[in-house]
N, C-alpha and C positions, 0 to 999 in steps of 0.2 A: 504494500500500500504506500504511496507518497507520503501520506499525510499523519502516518500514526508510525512510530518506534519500532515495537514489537510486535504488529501483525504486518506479516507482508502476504501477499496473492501469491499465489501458484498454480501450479498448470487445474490441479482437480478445484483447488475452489473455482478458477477460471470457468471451467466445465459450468458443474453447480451455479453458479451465477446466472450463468448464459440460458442453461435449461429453464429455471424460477422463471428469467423472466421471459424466454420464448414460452412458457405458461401464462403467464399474465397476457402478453400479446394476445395468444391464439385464443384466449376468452373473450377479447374484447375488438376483434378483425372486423367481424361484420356489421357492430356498431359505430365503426371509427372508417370504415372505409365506403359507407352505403350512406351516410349523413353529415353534409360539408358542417352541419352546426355541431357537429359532436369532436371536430379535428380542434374546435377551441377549449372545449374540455378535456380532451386527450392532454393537449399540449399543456395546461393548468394542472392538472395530475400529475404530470412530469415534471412541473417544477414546481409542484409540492413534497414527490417524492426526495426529486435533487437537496432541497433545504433539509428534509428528514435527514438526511446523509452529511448535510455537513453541519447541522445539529449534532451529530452523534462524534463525527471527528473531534467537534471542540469539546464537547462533553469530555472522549479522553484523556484531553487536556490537563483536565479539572479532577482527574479519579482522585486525588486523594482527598478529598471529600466525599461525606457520606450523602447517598440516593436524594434522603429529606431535603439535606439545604439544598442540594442541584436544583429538585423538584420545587421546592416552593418558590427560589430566585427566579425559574424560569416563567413559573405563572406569574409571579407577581409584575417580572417585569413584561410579558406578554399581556397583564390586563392595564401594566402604563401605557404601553404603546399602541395597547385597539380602542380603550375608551374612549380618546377622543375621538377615532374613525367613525366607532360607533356611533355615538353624540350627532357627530354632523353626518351623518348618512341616514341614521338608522330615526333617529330625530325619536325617541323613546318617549319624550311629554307629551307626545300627543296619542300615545296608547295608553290602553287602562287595562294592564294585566289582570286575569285571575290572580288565586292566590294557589290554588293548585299550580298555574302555572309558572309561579312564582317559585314555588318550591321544588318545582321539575328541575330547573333552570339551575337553581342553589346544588340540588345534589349531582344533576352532572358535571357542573361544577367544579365544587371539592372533590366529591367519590369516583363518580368514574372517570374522571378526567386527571386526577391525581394519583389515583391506583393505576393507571393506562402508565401512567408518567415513570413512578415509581418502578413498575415491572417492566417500562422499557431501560431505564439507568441500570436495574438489576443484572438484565439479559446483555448490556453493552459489557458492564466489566464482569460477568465471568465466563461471556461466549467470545467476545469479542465483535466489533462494527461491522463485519462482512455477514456474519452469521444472525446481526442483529435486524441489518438492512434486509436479510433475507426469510425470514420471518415475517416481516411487514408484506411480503407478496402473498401471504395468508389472508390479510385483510379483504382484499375486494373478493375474495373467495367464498371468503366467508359471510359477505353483504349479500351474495346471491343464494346461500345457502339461509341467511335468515330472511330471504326474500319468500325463498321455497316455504319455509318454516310459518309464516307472518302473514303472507301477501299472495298466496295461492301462485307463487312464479314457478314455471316449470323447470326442473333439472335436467340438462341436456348429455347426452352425449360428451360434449364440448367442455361444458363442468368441471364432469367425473376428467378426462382427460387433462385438463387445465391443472385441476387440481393433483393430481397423479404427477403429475410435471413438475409442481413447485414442492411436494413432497420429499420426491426425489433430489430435488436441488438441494433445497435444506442439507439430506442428507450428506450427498457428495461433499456438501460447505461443509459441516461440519467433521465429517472422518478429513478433511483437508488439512485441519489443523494437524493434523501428526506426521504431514509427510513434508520434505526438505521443500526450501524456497525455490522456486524459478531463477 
């Protein structure tokens, strides 16, 4: 890796990388190649992704601090830097929340947006950022799988294979750690 000490790439994480994400692609071809309004969201994904990734570089950084302060410095200073966005975009006084929804709001929040946080710093320092970033190609997997779950969406073919793909990747990433650098 460029950017981190002691994990460098090699041929099999190479592999494994490549597999994950030729999974994620081939779940998402026909959305992204059949709708010129979805190539803007593609492209927004991928540099959401990209910042996950160099979130995580600087995070290493920072390891000898514990998960907590990492996690709470990064929300805190993640809700300096949106509320005012918020503010002026979102223009919030002129809404009249519930209080349920007020509370939805508070516990995703703290809970799972803190526990998200916490077991992603957890997974950086004792898998390391290759294995961390590749993990995250779980995610939109598992959005279609609670879609199946929630929202009556059907499981395809395409899925099952998608997901088979980024399994495997995982895999190779992680048995990669024991073999010599490139």
């Amino acid at each position: 890796h460029f950017f981190t000490k002691n994990e460098k790439i090699n041929l099999l994480k190479s592999i494994g990388i490549m597999l994950g994400f030729c999974g994620i692609i081939f779940l998402f071809t026909d959305k992204i190649l059949f709708n010129e309004n979805n190539i803007w969201s593609a492209l927004i994904i991928l540099l959401a992704s990209t910042f996950y990734v160099v979130g995580g570089v600087l995070t290493l950084k920072i390891t000898n601090k514990s998960n907590e302060n990492v996690t709470t410095s990064i929300l805190i200073w993640a809700t300096i830097f949106l509320l005012p966005l918020s503010l002026f975009f979102e223009q919030p006084w002129n809404l009249t929340p519930r209080l349920d929804s007020t509370i939805s709001l508070i516990y995703l929040g703290i809970f799972a947006t803190g526990i998200a946080w916490l077991l992603r710093f957890y997974i950086l320092k004792n898998n390391g950022l290759v294995f961390q970033a590749q993990v995250a190609y779980l995610i939109p997997i598992f959005g279609v799988i609670l879609g199946f779950l929630f929202l009556n969406e059907v499981i395809t073919s395409k899925v099952i294979i998608s997901l088979i793909a980024v399994i495997i990747g995982i895999y190779i990433v992680k048995k990669g750690n024991k073999f010599k650098i490139v």
